[in-house]
RODO-2510 file (C-alpha; in nm, 4 decimals, decimal comma):
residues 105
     n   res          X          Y          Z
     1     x     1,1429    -1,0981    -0,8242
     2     x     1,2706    -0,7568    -0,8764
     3     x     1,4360    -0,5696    -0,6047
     4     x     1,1220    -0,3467    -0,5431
     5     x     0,9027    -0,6131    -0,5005
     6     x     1,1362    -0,7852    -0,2677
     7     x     1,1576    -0,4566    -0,0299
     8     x     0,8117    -0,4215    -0,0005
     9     x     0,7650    -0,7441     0,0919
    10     x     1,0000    -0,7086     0,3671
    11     x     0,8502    -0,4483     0,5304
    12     x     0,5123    -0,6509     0,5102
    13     x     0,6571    -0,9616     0,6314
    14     x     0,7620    -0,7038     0,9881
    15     x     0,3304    -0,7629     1,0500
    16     x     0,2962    -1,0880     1,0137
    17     x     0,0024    -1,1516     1,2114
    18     x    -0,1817    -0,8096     1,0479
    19     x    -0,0612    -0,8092     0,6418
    20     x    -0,0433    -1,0342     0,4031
    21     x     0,1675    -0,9879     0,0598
    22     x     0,0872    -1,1311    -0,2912
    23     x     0,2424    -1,0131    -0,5768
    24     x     0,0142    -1,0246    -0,9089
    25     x     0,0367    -0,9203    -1,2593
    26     x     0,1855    -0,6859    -1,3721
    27     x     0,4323    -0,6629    -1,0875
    28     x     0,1570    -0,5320    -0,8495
    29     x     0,2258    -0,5801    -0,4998
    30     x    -0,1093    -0,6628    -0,3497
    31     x    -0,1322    -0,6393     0,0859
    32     x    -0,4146    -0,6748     0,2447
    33     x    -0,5220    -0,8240     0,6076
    34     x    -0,7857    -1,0656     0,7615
    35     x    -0,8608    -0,7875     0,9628
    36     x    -1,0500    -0,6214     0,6618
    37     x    -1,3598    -0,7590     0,4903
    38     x    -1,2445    -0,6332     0,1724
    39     x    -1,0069    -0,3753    -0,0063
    40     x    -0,6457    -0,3850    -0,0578
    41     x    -0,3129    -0,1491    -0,0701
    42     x    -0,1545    -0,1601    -0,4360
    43     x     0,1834    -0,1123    -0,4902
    44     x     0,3089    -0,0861    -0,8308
    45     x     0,6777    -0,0262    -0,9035
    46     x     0,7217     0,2218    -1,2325
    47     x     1,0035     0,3963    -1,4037
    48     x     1,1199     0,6448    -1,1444
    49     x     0,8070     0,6031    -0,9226
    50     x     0,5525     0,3676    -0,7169
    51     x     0,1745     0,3872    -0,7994
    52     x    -0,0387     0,3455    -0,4571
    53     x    -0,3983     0,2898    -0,5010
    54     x    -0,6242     0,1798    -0,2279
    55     x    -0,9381    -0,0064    -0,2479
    56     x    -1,2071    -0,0879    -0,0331
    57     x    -1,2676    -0,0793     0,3000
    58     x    -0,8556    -0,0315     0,2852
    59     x    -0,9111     0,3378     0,2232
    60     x    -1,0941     0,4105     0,5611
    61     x    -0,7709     0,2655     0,7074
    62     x    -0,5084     0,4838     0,4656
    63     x    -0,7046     0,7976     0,2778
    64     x    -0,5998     1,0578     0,5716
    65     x    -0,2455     0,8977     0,6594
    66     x    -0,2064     0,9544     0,2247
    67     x    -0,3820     1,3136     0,2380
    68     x    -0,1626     1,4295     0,5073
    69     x     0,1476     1,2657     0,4476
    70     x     0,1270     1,2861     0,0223
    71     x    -0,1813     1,5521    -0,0183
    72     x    -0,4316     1,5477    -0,2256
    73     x    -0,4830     1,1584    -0,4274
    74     x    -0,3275     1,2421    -0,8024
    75     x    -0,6043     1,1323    -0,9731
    76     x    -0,8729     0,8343    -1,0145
    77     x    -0,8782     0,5036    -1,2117
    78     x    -1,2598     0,3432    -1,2088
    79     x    -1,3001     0,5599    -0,8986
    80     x    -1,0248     0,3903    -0,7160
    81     x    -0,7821     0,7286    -0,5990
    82     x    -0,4518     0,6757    -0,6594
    83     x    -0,0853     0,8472    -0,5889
    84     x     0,2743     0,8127    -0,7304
    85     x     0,5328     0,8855    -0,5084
    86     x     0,8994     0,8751    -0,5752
    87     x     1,0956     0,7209    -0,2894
    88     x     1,0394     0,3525    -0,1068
    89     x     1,0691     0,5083     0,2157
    90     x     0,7271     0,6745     0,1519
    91     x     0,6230     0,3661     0,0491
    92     x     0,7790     0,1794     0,3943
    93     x     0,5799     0,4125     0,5970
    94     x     0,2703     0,3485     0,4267
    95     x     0,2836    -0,0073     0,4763
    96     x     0,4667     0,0654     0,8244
    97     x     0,1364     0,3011     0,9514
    98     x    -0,0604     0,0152     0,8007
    99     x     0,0683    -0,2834     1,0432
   100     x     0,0821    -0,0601     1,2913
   101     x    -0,3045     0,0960     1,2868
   102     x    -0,4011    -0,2869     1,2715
   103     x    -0,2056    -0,4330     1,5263
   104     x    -0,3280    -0,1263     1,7951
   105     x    -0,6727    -0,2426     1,7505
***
């Protein structure tokens, strides 16, 4: 498992009770929770970048966290908005906001 993939599952593995991890083709990091119907937070380790896309009911949980922290979504893949963002500590703090938004309620 490439080091990327093995620091994001870290910081998912710090919500154990709230995330879950899976890692799926194409070295996507997939985390969802039981706490949502449906919808999931992809993480997707590129040259130089991660690619964030959130689906589902996942998005009511992350789109203004991503707006404010990131601005406006980058674009849109089969209407699924999407970001890239350069450093894994703006990935941690997605994931981190995440746990924490789903363990408060």
């Amino acid at each position: 498992m490439p080091i990327d993939n093995i620091q994001i599952k870290d910081v998912v593995e710090r919500f154990p009770l709230f995330l879950s991890y899976q890692l799926n083709k194409g070295n996507r990091n997939r985390i969802s929770s039981g706490k949502i119907n449906r919808g999931s937070l992809w993480i997707q380790p590129q040259k130089n970048k991660y690619y964030v896309v959130v689906t589902g009911a996942m998005e009511s949980y992350l789109y203004h966290f991503l707006q404010n922290k990131f601005g406006v979504h980058h674009g849109e893949d089969q209407d699924r908005k999407y970001w890239h963002l350069l450093k894994f500590e703006d990935v941690e703090s997605i994931i981190q906001h995440l746990g924490s938004t789903l363990s408060a309620s």
